[in-house]
C-alpha positions in Angstrom: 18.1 7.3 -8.6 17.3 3.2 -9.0 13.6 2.7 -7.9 14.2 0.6 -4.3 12.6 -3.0 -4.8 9.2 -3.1 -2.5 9.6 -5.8 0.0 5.9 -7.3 1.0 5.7 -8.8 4.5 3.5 -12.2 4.5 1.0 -10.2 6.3 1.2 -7.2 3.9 0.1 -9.5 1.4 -2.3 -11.5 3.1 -3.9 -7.6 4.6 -4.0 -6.7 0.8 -5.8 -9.3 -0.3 -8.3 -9.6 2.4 -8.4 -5.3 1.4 -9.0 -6.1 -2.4 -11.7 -9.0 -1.7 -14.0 -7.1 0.9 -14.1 -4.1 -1.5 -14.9 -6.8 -4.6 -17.4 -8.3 -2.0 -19.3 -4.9 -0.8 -18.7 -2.7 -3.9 -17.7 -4.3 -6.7 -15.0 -5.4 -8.8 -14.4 -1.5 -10.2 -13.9 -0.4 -6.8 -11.8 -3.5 -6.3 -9.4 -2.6 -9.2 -9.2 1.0 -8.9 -8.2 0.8 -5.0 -5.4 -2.1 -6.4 -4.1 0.7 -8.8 -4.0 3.3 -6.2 -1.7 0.9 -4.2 0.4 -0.2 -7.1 0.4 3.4 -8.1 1.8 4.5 -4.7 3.9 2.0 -4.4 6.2 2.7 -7.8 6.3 6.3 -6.3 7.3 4.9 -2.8 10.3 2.9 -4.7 11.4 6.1 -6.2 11.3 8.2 -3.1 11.1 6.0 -0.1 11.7 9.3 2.4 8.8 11.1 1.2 6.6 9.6 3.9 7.4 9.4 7.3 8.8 6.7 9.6 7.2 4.4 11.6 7.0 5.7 15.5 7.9 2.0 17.2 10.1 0.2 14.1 12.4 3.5 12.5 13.1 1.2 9.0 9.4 0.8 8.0 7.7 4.2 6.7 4.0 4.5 6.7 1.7 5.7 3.7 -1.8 6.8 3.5 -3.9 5.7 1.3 -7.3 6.9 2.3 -8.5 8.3 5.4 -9.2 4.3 6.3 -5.9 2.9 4.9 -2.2 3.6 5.4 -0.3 1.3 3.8 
């Protein structure tokens, strides 16, 4: 099966960031770049199975991921 390509919504983008720079901010640029490779991480598997989580209650195209008790993605 061909991987899906990841579409990122202005705001997805503008969430991650805002994400990747308060965990730089409070804990460090480590923290920072290990919580970007969990995302990018979960994302290549989300291309390759996009039913594995399930879909969004109010908009049925969009499925939702968690990636920590905090985050779903």
């Amino acid at each position: 099966m061909v991987p899906l390509p990841i579409r990122y919504s202005l705001r997805a983008q503008e969430e991650e960031l805002d994400l990747l720079e308060y965990i730089e901010t409070n804990f460090g640029t480590a923290k920072a770049r290990e919580v970007y490779e969990r995302i990018e991480k979960l994302l290549v598997e989300i291309a390759q199975l996009p039913k594995m989580n399930p879909e969004s209650i109010t908009v049925k195209v969009l499925r939702k991921c968690v990636l920590s008790k905090q985050t779903s993605i």
